[in-house]
C-alpha positions as CSV (number, residue, x, y, z in Angstrom):
1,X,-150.4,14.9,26.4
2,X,-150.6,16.1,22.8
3,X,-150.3,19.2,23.5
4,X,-147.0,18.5,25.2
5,X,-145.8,16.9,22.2
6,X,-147.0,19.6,20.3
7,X,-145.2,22.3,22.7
8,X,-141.9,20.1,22.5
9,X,-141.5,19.9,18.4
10,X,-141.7,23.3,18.9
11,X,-139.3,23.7,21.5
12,X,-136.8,22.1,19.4
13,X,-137.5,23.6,16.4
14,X,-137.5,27.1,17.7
15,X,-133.8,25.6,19.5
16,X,-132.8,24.2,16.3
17,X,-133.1,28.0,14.5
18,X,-130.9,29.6,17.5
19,X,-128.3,27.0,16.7
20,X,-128.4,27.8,13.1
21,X,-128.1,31.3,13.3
22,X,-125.1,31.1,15.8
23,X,-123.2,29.1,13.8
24,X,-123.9,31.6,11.0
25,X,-123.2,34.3,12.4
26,X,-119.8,32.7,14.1
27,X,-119.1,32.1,10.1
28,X,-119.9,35.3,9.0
29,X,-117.4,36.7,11.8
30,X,-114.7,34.0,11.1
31,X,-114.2,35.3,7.8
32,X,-111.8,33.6,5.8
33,X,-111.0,31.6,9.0
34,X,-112.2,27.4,9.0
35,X,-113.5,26.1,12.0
36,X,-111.9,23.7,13.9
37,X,-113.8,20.9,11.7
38,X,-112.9,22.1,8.8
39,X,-109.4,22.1,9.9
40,X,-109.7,18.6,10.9
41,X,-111.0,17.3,7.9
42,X,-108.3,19.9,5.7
43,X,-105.3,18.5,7.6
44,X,-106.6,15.1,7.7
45,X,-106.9,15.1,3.6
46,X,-103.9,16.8,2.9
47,X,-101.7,14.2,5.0
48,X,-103.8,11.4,3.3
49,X,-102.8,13.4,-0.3
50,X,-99.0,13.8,1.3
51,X,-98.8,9.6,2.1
52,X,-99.8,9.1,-1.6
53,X,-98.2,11.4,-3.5
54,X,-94.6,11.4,-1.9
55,X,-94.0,7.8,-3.1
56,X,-96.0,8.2,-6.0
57,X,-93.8,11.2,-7.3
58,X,-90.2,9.2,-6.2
59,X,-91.7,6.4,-8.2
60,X,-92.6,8.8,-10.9
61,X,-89.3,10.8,-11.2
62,X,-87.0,7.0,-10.5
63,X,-88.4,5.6,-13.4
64,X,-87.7,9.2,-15.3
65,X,-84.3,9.1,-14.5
66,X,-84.2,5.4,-15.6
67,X,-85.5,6.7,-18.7
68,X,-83.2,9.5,-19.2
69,X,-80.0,7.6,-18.4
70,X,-81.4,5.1,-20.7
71,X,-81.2,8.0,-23.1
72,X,-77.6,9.1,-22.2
73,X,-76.5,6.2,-23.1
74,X,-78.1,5.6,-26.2
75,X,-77.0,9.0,-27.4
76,X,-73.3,8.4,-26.0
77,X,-73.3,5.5,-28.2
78,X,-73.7,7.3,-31.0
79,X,-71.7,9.8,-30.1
80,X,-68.6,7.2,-29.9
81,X,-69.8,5.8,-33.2
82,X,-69.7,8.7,-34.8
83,X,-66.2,9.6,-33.2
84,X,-65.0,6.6,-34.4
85,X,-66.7,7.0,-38.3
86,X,-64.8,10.5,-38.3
87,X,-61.3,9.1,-37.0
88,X,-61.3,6.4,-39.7
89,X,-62.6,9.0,-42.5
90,X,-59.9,11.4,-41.1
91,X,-57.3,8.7,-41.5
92,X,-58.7,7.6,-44.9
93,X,-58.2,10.9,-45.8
94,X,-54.6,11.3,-44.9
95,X,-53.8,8.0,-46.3
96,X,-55.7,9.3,-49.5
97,X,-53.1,12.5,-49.4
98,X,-50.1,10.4,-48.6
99,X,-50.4,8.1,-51.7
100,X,-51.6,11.7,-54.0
101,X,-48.2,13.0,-53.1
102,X,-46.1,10.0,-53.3
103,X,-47.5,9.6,-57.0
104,X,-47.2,12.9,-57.9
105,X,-43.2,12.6,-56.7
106,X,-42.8,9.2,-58.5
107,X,-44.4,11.1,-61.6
108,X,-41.8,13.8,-61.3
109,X,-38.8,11.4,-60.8
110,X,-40.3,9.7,-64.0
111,X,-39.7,12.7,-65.8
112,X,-36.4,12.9,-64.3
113,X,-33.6,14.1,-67.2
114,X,-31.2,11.5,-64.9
115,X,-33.8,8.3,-66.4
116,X,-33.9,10.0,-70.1
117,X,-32.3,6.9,-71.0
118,X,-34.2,4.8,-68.9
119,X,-37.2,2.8,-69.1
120,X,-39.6,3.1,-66.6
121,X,-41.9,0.6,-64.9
122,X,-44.7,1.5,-62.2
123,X,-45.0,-1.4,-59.8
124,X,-46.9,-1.8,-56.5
125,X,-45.6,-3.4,-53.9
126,X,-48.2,-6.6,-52.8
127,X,-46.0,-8.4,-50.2
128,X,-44.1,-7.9,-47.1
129,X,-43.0,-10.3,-44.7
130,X,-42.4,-9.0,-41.1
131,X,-39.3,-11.6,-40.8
132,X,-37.6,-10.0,-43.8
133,X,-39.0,-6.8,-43.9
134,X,-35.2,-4.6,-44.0
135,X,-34.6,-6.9,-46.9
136,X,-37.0,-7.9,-49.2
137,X,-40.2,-6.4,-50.8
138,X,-42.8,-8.2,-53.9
139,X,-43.7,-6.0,-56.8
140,X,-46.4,-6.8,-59.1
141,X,-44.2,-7.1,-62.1
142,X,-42.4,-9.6,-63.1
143,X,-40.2,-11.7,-65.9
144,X,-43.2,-11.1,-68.8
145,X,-43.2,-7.5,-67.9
146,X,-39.6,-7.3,-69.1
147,X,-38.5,-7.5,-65.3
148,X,-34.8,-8.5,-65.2
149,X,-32.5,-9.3,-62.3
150,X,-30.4,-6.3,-61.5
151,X,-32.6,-3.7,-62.2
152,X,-32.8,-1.0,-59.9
153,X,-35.7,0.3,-58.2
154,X,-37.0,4.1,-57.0
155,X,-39.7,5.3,-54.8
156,X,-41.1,8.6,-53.5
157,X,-38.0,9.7,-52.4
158,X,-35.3,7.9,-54.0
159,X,-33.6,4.7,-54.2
160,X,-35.1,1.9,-52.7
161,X,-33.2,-1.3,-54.0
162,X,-32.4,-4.0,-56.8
163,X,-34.4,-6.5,-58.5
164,X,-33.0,-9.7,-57.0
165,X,-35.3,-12.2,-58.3
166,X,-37.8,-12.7,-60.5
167,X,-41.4,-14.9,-61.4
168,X,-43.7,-14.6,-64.5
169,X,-45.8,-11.9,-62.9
170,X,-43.8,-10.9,-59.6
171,X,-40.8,-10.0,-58.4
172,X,-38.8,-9.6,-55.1
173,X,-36.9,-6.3,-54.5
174,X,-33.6,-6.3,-52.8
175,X,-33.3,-2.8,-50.2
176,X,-30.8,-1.1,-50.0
177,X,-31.2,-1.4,-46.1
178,X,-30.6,-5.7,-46.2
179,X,-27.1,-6.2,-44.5
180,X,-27.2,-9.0,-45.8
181,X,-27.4,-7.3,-49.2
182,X,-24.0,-8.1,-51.1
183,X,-24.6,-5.5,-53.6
184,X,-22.3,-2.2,-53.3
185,X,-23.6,1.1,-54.3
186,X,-21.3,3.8,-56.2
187,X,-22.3,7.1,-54.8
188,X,-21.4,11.2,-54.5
189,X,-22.0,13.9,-52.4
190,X,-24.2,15.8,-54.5
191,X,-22.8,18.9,-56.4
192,X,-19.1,17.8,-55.5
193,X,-16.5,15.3,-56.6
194,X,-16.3,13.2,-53.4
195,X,-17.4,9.3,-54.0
196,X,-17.8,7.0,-51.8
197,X,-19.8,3.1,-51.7
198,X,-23.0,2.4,-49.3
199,X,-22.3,-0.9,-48.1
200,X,-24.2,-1.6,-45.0
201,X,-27.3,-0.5,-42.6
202,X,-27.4,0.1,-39.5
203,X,-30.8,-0.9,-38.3
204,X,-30.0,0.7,-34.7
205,X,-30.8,4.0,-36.2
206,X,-32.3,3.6,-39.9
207,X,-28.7,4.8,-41.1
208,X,-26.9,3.8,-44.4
209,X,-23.5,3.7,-44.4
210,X,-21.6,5.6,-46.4
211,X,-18.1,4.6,-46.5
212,X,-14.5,4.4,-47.8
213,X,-14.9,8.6,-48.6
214,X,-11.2,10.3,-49.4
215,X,-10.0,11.5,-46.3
216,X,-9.0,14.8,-47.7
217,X,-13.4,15.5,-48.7
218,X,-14.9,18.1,-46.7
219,X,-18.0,16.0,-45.8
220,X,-20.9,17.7,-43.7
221,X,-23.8,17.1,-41.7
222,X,-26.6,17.8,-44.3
223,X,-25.2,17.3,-47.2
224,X,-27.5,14.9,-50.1
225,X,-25.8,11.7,-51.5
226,X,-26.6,10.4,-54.7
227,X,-26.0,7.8,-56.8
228,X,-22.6,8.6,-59.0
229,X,-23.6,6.5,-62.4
230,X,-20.7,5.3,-62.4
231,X,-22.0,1.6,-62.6
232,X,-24.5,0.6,-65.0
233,X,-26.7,-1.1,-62.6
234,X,-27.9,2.7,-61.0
235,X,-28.8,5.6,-63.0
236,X,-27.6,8.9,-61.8
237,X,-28.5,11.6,-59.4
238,X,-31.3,9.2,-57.8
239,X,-31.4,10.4,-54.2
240,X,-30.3,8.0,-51.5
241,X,-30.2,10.0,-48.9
242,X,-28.6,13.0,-46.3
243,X,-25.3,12.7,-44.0
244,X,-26.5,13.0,-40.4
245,X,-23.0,11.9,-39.0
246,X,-19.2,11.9,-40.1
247,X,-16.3,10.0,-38.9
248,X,-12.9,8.5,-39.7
249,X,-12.6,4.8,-40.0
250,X,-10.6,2.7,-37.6
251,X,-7.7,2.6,-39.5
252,X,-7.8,6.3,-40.1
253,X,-7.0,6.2,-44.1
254,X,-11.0,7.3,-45.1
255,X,-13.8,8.5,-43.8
256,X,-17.0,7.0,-43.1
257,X,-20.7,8.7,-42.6
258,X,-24.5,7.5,-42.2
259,X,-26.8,8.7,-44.1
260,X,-30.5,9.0,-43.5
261,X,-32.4,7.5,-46.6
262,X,-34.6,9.5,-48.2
263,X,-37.2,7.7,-49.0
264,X,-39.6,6.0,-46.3
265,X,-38.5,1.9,-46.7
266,X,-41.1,1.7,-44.0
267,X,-44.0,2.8,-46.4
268,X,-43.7,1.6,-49.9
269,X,-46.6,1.3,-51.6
270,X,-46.0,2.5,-55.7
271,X,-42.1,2.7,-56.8
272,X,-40.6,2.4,-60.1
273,X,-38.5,-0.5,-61.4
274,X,-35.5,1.4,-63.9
275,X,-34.2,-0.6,-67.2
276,X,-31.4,1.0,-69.1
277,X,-32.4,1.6,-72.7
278,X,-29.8,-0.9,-75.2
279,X,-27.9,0.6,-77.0
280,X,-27.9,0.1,-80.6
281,X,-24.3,-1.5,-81.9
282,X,-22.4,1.1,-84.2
283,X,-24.2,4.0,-83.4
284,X,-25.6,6.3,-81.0
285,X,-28.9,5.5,-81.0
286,X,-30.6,3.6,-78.4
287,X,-33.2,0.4,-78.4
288,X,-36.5,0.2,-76.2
């Protein structure tokens, strides 16, 4: 019996070493090649790696693009904030130039030989009411300022009005575009003879009218009417404005024309309010 025993553990050792050296040498002639457990246990990991990673990567990249539209948005923002801070420094900007120029034109009107004999004072307008606002404007200058009743008043431009009424520190300024305004302007076609009165706007088309004009005046389209000075209420040569029409009144003795105002009465901010220097009595000299 022990010798049996002894024959068989050496049986199955000496089996054991053929084994091994077959499956070497099978290796050693597969190469580069896996067996078909090695393949099983390959394939069976890499679908194992496949169920994990597919939905770990969709989860990965969802919340990434949560993250980057998150982003977008943010940086959309700004961009539209920033959009907005240009516009309004744009239009700061051009509101900034508008008033520049309009001063600089009020300066040179100021300087006007027509208001040598004229006293000059700089208002700015501080009210507008949208009921009234083709009749009546509020200047910052009023009955302590010297601010009289009558006086007329200019803005980049030209003409704008009268002084209608007055307070201690304010007063209202009749325009020349109030219908209701009873207040007749004497005025010329500028470098000629022919007169004529504004009485009247037509707030249709932002047209003055200029009206009871000789029938015999060669009145054009484009031609600049001024005041005449022929009153002592308006200086002259202030601009009013430039004929965009001509007719013949209904009765067919005169002519009648609008005229296109030349300054804005739909943006006044700084105009000048015109006094007529007194004049001393007996002489030629003149009274501030």
């Amino acid at each position: 019996m022990p010798s049996f025993f002894s024959n068989k553990k050496l049986i199955v050792l000496l089996t054991s070493l053929v084994v091994l050296i077959v499956l070497i040498s099978y290796s050693l002639r597969q190469g580069n090649k896996s067996t078909w457990p090695e393949q099983f246990v390959q394939d069976t990991v890499g679908w194992f790696q496949y169920v994990v990673n597919v939905p770990a990567q969709y989860a990965a990249g969802f919340f990434q693009n949560v993250s980057d539209i998150g982003n977008a948005y943010k940086e959309n923002q700004k961009l539209k904030a920033d959009l907005a801070d240009y516009a309004r420094v744009e239009q700061e900007n051009r509101d900034i130039t508008q008033r520049y120029n309009d001063l600089k034109k009020l300066m040179n009107m100021q300087n006007s030989p027509d208001l040598f004999n004229f006293i000059k004072h700089p208002a700015v307008v501080i009210g507008r009411s949208y009921d009234q606002w083709n009749q009546i404007v509020t200047v910052d200058k009023g009955r302590l300022d010297g601010i009289r009743p009558g006086m007329s008043v200019i803005a980049p431009g030209g003409l704008i009005g009268t002084i209608s009424r007055t307070g201690n520190f304010t007063s209202e300024v009749s325009l020349i575009s109030d219908n209701q305004n009873v207040n007749q302007i004497s005025a010329i076609i500028q470098n000629t003879k022919t007169y004529g009165m504004i009485e009247g706007y037509n707030a249709n088309n932002g047209r003055l009218l200029f009206q009871k004009i000789p029938l015999s005046s060669n009145v054009k389209k484009g031609q600049v009417v001024t005041t005449s000075g022929l009153s002592d209420m308006y200086p002259s040569g202030l601009m009013i404005g430039t004929v965009t029409s001509v007719s013949t009144d209904q009765y067919g003795l005169t002519k009648a024309a609008e005229v296109k105002p030349s300054a804005n009465l739909n943006d006044l901010t700084s105009v000048i309010i015109v006094e007529r220097k007194a004049k001393t009595p007996g002489s030629g000299g003149t009274l501030n």
